[in-house]
C-alpha positions as CSV (number, residue, x, y, z in Angstrom):
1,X,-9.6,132.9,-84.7
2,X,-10.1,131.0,-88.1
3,X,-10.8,127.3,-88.8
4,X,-7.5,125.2,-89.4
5,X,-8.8,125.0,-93.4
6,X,-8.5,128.5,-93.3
7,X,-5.0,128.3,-92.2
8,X,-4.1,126.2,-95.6
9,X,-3.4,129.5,-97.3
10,X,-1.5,129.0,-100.1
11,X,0.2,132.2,-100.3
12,X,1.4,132.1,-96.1
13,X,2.6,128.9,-96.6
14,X,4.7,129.9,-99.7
15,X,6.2,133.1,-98.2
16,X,7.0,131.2,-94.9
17,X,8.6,128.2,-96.8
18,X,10.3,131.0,-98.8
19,X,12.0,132.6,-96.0
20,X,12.6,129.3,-94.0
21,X,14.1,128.1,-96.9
22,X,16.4,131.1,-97.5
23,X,17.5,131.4,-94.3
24,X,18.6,127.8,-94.2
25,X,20.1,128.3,-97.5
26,X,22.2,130.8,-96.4
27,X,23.0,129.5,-92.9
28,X,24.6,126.2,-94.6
29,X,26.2,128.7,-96.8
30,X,28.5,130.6,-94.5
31,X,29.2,127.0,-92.1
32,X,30.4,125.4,-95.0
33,X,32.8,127.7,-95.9
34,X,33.5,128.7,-92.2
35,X,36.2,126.6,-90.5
36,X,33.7,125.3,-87.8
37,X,30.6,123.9,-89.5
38,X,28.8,122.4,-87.1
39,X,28.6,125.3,-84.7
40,X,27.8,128.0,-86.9
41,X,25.1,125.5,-88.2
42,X,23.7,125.2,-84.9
43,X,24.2,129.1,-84.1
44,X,22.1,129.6,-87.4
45,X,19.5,127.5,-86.9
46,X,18.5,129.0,-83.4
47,X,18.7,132.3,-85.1
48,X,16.4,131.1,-87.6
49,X,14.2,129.9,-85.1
50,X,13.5,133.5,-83.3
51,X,13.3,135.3,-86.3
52,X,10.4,133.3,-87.6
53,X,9.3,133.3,-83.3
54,X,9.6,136.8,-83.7
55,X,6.8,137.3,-86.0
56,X,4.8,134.1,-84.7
57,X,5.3,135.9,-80.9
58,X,3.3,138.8,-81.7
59,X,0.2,137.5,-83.8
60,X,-0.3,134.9,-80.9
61,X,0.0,137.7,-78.4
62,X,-2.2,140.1,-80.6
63,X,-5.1,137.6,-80.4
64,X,-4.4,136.8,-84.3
65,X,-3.9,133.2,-84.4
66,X,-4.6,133.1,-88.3
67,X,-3.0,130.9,-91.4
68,X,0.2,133.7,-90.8
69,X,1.1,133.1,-87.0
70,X,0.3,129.3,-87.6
71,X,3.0,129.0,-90.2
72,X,5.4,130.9,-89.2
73,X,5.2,129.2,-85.6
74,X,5.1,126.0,-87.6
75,X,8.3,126.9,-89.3
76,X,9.8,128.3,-86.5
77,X,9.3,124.6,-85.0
78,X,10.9,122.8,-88.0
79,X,13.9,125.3,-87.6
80,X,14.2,124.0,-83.4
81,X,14.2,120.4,-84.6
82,X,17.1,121.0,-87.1
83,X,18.7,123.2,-84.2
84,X,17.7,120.3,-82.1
85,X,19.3,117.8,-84.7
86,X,22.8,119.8,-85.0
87,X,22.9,120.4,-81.1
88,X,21.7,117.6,-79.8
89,X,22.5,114.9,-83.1
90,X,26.0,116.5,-83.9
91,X,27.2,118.0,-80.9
92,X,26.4,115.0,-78.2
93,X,25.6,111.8,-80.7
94,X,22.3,111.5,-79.3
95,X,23.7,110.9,-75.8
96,X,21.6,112.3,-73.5
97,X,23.8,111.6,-70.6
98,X,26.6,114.0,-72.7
99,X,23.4,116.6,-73.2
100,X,23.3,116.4,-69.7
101,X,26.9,116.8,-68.3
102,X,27.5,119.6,-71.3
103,X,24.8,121.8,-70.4
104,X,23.8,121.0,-66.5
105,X,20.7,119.6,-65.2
106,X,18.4,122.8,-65.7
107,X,19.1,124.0,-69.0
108,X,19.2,120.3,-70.4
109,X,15.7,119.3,-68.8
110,X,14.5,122.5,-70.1
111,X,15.5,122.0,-73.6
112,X,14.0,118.8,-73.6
113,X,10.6,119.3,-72.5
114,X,10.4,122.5,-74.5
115,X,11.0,120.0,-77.3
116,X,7.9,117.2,-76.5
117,X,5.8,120.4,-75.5
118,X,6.3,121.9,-78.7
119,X,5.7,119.1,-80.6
120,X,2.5,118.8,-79.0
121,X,1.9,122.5,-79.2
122,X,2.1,122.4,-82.9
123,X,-0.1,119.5,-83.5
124,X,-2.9,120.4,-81.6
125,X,-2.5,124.1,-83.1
126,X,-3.4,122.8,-86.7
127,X,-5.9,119.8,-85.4
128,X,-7.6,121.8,-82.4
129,X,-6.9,125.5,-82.8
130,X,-9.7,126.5,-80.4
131,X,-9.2,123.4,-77.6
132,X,-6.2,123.5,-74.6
133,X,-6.1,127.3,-74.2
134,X,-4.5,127.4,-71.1
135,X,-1.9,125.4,-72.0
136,X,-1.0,126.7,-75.1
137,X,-0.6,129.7,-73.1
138,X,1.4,128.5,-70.8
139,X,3.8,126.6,-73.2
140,X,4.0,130.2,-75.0
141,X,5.1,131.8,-71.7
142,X,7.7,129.3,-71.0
143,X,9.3,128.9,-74.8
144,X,9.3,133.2,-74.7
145,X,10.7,133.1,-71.3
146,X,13.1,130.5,-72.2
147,X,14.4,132.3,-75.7
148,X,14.5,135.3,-73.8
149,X,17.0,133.9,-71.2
150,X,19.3,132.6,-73.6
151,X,19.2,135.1,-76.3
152,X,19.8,138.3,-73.9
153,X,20.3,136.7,-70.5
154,X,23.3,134.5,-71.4
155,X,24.3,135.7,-74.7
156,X,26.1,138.6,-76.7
157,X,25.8,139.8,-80.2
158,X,23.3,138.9,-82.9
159,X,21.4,136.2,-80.6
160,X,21.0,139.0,-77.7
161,X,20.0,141.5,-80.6
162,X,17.2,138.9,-81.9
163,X,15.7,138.5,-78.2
164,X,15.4,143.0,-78.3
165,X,13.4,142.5,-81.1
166,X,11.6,139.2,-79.7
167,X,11.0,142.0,-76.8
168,X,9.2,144.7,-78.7
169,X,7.6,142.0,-80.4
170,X,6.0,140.3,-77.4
171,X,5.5,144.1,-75.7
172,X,3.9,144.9,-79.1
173,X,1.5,142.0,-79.3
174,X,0.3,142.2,-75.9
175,X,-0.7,146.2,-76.0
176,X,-2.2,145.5,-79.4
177,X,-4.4,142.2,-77.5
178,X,-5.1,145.1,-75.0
179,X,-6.2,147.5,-77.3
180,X,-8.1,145.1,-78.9
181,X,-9.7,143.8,-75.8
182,X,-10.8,147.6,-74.7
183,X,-12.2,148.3,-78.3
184,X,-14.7,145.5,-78.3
């Protein structure tokens, strides 16, 4: 695992911002001249989200936390909060007793404390990269588990095609940690 000024790569950074950017672009796009603006922004923005996951998933679970994984997981995150913004901003006016009612007790409390735990993921990930293991960990298994739920468990279409390729990614990165692991 490199140092955090390691991660500072000019070039990761760039490409990331490049396809965040892009990807928002585009999303704002097609709402805007979409007769429901507001949902397909807040479709788009979760879609955006586990694409850049998707990518972010398997470095993590390769063992290659590097300046790559740590800004496309850092761009992922900024695409949740504007996801967060539209769904929870928008959608409910910041009410969280309308969050609440709209989406049950469960999948609200979920949504929120995946929010505050990935806040917290993502700042110790770029000021402790090597401290908290076991919960970075765990937070990882619950976000997956959670993306994975919603994209294929309760969804159809583009979203449930996104969580197949979250899948492969997540099988992908954990044979390659296993390969890795038997090779050293």
């Amino acid at each position: 695992m490199d140092s955090v000024a390691e991660s500072t790569s000019p070039r990761a950074f760039a490409v990331t911002f490049l396809l965040f950017a892009v990807m928002l672009f585009a999303g704002n796009i097609y709402a805007e001249i979409s007769n429901a603006l507001l949902f397909y922004r807040t479709i788009f923005t979760i879609w955006m989200t586990i694409v850049l996951l998707i990518p972010a998933s398997f470095l993590y679970l390769a063992g290659r936390e590097n300046h790559w994984f740590r800004w496309l997981w850092t761009f992922a995150f900024v695409a949740f909060l504007v996801h967060f913004y539209f769904a929870v901003g928008e959608n409910h006016h910041f009410s969280i007793a309308s969050v609440y009612a709209k989406q049950g007790w469960f999948t609200a409390s979920y949504n929120f404390f995946i929010t505050v735990a990935w806040i917290v993921f993502t700042v110790m990930l770029w000021r402790n990269p090597r401290q908290y293991v076991l919960f970075k960990h765990a937070f990882v298994l619950l976000l997956l588990a959670g993306m994975l739920v919603a994209s294929i468990g309760l969804k159809d279409g583009i979203v449930s095609g996104l969580g197949g390729l979250l899948i492969v990614a997540i099988i992908a990165g954990i044979m390659m940690r296993f390969r890795k692991d038997r090779s050293a």
